[in-house]
N, C-alpha and C positions, 0 to 999 in steps of 0.2 A: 677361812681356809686353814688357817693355821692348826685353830682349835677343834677344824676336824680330823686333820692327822694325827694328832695327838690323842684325840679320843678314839683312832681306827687301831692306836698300834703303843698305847700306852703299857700294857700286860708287857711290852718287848723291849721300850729305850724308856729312859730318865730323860726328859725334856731338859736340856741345858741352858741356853741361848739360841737367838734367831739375829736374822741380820737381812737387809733389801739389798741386793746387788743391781745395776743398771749397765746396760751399753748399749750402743750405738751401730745398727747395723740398717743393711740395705736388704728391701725387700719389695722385689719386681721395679728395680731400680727406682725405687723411692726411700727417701732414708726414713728408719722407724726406730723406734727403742722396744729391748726387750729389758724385763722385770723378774727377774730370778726371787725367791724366798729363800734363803740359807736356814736350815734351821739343825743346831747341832744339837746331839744327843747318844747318849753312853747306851751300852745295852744290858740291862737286869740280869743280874746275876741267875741264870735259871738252867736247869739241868736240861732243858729239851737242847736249849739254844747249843751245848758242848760238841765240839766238834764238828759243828756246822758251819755253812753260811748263812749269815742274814742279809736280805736285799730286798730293799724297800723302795717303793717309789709312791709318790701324789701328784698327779696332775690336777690342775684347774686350769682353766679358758675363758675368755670374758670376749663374747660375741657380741658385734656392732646390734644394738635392735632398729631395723627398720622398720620406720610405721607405712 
């Protein structure tokens, strides 16, 4: 997961650090944990990026397999 974000959007940020965040939430009143990836990164110095916004995102999901 990681390693695809970074190879979707390497040309735009310098990879810095990553980090797993955790908590504790309720969901359909059963309690679950959710799994965040942190991953911090600068953005390349490049003339398109001047005076813009950059706004990134990566989802992934990991669906139960029923056999």
């Amino acid at each position: 997961m990681e390693v695809a974000f970074v190879n979707m959007y390497y040309g735009h940020l310098l990879f810095k650090s990553s980090y797993t965040n955790s908590s504790i939430m309720l969901s359909g009143g059963r309690p679950s944990i959710r799994v965040d990836r942190i991953i911090k990164c600068d953005v390349l110095p490049n003339k398109e990026h001047r005076d813009k916004c950059l706004r990134l995102s990566y989802a992934y999901k990991m669906l139960e397999y029923d056999q």
